[in-house]
N, C-alpha and C positions, 0 to 999 in steps of 0.2 A: 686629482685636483692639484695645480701648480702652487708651488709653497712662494713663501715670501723668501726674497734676496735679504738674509741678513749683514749689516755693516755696521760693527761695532763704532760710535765715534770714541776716540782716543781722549779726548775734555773730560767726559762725564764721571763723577765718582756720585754712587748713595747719600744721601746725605747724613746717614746715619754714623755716629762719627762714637768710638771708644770713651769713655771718661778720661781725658787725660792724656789723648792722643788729638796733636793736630792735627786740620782737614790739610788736605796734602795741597800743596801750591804749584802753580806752571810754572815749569821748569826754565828759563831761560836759556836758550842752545849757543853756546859760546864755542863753535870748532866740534869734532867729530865727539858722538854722544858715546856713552862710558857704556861698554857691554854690560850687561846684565848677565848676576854672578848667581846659580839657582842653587841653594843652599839644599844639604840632605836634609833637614825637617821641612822645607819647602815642596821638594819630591814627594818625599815619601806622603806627604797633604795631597798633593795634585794627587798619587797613583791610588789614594784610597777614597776620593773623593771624584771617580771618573763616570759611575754608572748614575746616569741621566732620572733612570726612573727613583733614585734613589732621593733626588735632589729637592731640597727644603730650603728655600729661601735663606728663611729669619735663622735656622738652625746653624747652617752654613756663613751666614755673616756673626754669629758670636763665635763659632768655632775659629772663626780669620782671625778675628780680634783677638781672641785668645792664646793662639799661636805668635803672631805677632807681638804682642806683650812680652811675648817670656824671651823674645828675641833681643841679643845684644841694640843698641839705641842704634850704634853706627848701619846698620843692617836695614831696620824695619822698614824706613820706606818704598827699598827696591823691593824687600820680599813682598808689603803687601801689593805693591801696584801688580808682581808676578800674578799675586792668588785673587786681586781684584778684578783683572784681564779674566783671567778663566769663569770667575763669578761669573761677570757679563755677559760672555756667550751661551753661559748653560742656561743662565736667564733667558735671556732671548729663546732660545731654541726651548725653553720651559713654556714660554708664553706660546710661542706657533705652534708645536704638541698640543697643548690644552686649545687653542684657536681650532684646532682639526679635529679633537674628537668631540667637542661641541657641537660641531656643523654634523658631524659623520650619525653621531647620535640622537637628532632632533629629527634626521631626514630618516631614521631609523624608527623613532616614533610615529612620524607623519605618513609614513608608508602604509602601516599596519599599526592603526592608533589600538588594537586589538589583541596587540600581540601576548601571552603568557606570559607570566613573570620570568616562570625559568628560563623562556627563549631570550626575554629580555637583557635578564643576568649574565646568559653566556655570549649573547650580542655582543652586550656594553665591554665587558670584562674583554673580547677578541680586540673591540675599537681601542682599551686602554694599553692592550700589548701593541697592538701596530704602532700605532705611535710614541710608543715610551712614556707612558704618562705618569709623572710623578702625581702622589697627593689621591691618587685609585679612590682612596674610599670616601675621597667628596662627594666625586661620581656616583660612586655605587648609594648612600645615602641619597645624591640629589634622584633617584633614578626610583629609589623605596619613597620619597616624597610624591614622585611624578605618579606612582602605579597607586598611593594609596590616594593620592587623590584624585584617579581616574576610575576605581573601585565606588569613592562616594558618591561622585555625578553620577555612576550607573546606577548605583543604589538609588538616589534620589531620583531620580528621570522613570525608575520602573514602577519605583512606591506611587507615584503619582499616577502614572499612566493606570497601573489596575485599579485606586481608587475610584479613578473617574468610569472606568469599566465597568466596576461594580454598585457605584451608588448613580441612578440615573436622576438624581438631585443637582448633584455635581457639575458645573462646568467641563470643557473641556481640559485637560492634565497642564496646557500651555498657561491658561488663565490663571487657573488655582495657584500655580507654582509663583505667579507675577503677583497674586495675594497676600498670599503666604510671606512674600520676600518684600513688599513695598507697600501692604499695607490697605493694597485696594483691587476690587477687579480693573483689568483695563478697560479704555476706553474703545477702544480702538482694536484691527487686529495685530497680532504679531508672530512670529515665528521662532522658535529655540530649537537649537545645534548644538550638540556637543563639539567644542574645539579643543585644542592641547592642553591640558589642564584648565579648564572651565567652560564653563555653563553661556552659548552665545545669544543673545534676545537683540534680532531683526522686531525692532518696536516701529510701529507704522502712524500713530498718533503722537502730537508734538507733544500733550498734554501727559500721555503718559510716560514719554521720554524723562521730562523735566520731573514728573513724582519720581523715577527712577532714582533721576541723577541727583535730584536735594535731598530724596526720603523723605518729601514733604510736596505741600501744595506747593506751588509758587509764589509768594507774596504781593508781587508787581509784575507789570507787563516787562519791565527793565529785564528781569529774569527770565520771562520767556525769550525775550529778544535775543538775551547773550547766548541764550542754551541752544538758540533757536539753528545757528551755524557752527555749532558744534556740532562733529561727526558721532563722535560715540566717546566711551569710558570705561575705564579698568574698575569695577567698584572695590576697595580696597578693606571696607567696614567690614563687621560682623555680622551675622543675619539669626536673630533669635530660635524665632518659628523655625529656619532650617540652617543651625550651624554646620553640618558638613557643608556647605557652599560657600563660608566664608572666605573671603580674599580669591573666590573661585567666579564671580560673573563678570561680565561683559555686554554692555549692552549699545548699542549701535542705534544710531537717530534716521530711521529709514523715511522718517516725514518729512526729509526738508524738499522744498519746491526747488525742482530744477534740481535734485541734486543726481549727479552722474553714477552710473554702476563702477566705472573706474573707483571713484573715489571711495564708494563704499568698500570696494576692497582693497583701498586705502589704508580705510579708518580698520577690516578687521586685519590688518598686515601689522598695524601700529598696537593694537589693542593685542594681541595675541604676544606683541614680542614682551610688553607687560606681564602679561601673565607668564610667560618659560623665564624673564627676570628676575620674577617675585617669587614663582613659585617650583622650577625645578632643581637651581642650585642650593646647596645648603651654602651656611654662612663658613662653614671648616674648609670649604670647596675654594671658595670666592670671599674672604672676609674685607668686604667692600661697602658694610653697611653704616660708617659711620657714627656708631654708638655715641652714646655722652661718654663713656669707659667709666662711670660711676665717679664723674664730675659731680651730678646735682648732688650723688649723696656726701660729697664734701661740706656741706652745709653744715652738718652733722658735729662739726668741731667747735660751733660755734653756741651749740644748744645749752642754756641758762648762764649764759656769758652776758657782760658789758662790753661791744666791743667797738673801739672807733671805726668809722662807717670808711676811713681808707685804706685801712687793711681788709675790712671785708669786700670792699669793690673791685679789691685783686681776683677774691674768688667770682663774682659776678661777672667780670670781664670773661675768667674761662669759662664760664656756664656759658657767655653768650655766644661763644665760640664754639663752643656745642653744639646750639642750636643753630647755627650758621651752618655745620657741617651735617645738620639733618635736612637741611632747607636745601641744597647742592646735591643731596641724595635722590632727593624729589627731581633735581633739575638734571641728574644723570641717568635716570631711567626714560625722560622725555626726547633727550636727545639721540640716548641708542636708538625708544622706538621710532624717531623721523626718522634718520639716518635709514632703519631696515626698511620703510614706505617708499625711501626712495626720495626723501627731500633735501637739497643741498646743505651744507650746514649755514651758508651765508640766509636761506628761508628760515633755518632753527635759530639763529642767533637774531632775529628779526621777531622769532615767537616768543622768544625765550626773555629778551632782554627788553620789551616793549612797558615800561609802566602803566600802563591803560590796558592791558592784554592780558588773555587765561591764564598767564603763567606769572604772576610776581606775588608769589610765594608767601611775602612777608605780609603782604595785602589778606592773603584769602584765608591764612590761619588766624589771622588778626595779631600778629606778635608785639605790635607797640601797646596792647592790651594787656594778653595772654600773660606775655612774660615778666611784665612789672605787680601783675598781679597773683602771680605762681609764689615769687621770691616772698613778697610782704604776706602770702598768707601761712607760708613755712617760717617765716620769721614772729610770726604770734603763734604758729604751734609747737617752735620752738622753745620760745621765752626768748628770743633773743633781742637784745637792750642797743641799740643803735645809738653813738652818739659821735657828735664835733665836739671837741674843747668840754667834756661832759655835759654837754648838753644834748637833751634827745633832740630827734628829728620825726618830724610829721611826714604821714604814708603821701601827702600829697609830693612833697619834697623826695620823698623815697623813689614813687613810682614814676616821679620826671628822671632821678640820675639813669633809673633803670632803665627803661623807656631809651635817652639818648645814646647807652651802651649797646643797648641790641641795634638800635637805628645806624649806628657810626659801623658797624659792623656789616649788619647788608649793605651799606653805600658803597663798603671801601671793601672786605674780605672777601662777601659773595660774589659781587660783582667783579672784582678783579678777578678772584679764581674761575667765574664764568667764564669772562674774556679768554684765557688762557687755555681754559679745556675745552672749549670751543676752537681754538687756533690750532690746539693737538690733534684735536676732530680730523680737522679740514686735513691736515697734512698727513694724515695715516689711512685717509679717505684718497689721497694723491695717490700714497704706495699702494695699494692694495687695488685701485681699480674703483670706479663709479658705477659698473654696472652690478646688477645683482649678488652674484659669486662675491665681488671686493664686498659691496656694502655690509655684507654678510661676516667675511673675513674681520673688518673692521671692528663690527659692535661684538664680537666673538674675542676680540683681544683688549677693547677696550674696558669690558664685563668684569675683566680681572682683577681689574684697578681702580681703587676710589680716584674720583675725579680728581681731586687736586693731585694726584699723584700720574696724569695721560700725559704731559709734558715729558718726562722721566721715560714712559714708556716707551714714548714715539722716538727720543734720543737713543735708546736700548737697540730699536730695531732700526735704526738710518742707517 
């Protein structure tokens, strides 16, 4: 497989910047540039920090930091740009590594979705030596996630199958299991596949798509209609009756009129990249899931306090920020899987940023709701005493400022960061190739990295 041409550009620095250290500024080139003078604790940093497989981002940029600090003032900035230069590259060649044994290892599953643990273990473990792969025991965790949840669909798929075997009461094992998980028999027929970590339901009836898809009846025809051109869905819930299949189905809308075999295996090319998304990297592998980092439980400082309502709206403002950055998470899982179907990103920014359309985020969790009503009901299990000029303040009053922080926030932070990681899309989708093999390459590098941070990435590798 041909690697990517990497080209560090010479602009870019982390933004991640020392206490007390400024971000470095462009140099202005006035006549012949002053050699670069590589000090012996600068060496000796470079020759102990060479092995690839060794290399730890975040570990490696306090280590820089650190060194640099204890360097005379006159000094520090040549040495750090020396040991930022090498950061970069190893970066880059970090990410294309990890891009390759991604690809090497999914096509290793899909071969032989079959395979034995222990074949598995010395597969993966051969892919992580070929390509030098720092961070090994993401993998080997993401790989103990992949086997144990391909251990419970067989479990599940057998238990059913001989029940229906042995009690001739029973529907057939496809039925029951669509019972079991949604609450009713179907209507209609349908079909189940095991695919790469989950459970696949070819649903042939619109009516039982749509139970599927709300875990409910439908309420109005409006609902059938939306669902009605929809392909298919990652189900992401819990399933009581059978939790080994949680965050493990898939179920695909084989009813729609006129709808092409093409697309169906569209929709399971999209739906499946969902599922090895969610469910075979761990988070130590790839930590790109955007947590609150234990924002909301800052609330906590304010429990049987009086306290003026603009100092708490500091904290509110970063909670909504929060929530911004879970709502962008949602929108970076939709985007790899267009991208691996094979849709251009100028189609995904067209899905993705449509106010009227399946995807505005803020709409379908109900956050102008949700989150003005999370804050005010921690704030009475609190005790906590909200005032202006000591005066309290009414939940009505409350749940508008709240309400306009998270709304000012999707207008202006999601939607810009959209903008943006969508533009990184498109230009790492340039380098890497539009056909299958790139597309591939692409969401295998961009996987790495929380979205707001693909801009950064795609300057790593130009």
């Amino acid at each position: 497989m041909e690697r990517i041409k990497i080209k560090i550009t010479k602009e870019w620095e982390p933004k991640e910047t020392h206490s007390g250290e400024k971000s470095e500024e462009k140099r202005i080139e006035t006549g012949e540039r002053k050699p670069e003078i590589l000090l012996p604790e600068t060496l000796k940093f470079k020759r102990e920090h060479l092995d690839i497989t060794e290399f730890d981002p975040g570990w490696e940029l306090r280590e820089i930091r650190k060194l640099v600090s204890s360097m005379p003032a006159e000094v520090q900035s040549d040495q750090r740009r020396i040991l930022m230069r090498d950061f970069k590259k190893k970066l880059a060649a970090m990410r294309e590594n990890m891009m390759d044994a991604q690809i090497q290892i999914e096509q290793l599953l899909r071969k032989d979705p079959d395979l034995p643990w222990e074949q598995v273990e010395d597969a993966v473990q051969e892919v992580l030596v070929q390509n030098h792969v720092s961070l090994g025991e993401g993998f080997r965790q993401g790989m103990a996630r992949y086997l144990e949840g391909r251990r419970d669909i067989k479990s599940v798929i057998n238990r059913y199958k001989q029940a229906s075997e042995e009690d001739s009461e029973r529907r057939n094992w496809e039925d029951e299991l669509f019972k079991d998980l949604f609450g009713r028999y179907p209507a209609g027929g349908l079909q189940i596949e095991q695919a790469p970590n989950s459970v696949y339901f070819h649903i042939y009836d619109l009516s039982d798509y749509v139970r599927a898809y709300l875990g409910r009846e439908a309420e109005n025809k409006r609902e059938v209609l939306n669902l009605s051109t929809t392909g298919g869905s990652f189900i992401r819930h819990s399933f009581e009756a059978v939790p080994e299949l949680s965050s493990k189905v898939i179920i695909e809308n084989a009813s729609a009129a006129g709808y092409l075999e093409a697309d169906l295996d569209k929709t399971k090319t999209h739906e499946e990249e969902h599922a090895i998304h969610t469910g075979l990297y761990s988070d130590r592998l790839f930590d790109t899931s955007l947590k609150l980092n234990g924002i909301d439980l800052e609330i906590y400082q304010f429990m049987d306090q009086s306290v003026d309502l603009q100092d708490f709206l500091k904290w509110v403002k970063r909670y909504s920020k929060g929530v911004i950055m879970q709502l962008l998470g949602s929108a970076k899982t939709e985007i790899l899987a267009y991208i691996r179907e094979g849709r251009s990103v100028d189609d995904v920014r067209a899905l993705l940023e449509e106010e009227d359309g399946i995807y505005n985020f803020y709409r379908d969790y109900n956050v102008d709701r949700v989150f003005p009503e999370y804050i005010i009901r921690e704030i009475k299990s609190l005790s906590i005493n909200l005032t202006v000029g000591g005066e309290k303040i009414s939940e009505e009053e409350l749940a508008e400022k709240f309400s306009g922080i998270v709304k000012e926030d999707w207008d202006k932070t999601y939607k810009n960061s959209l903008g943006l990681a969508l533009k990184a899309a498109g230009r790492l989708l340039e380098m890497c190739g539009s056909d299958e093999e790139g597309r591939l390459k692409t969401i295998r590098l961009l996987v790495q990295e929380p979205i707001e941070k693909w801009s950064r990435l795609v300057r790593i590798l130009s």
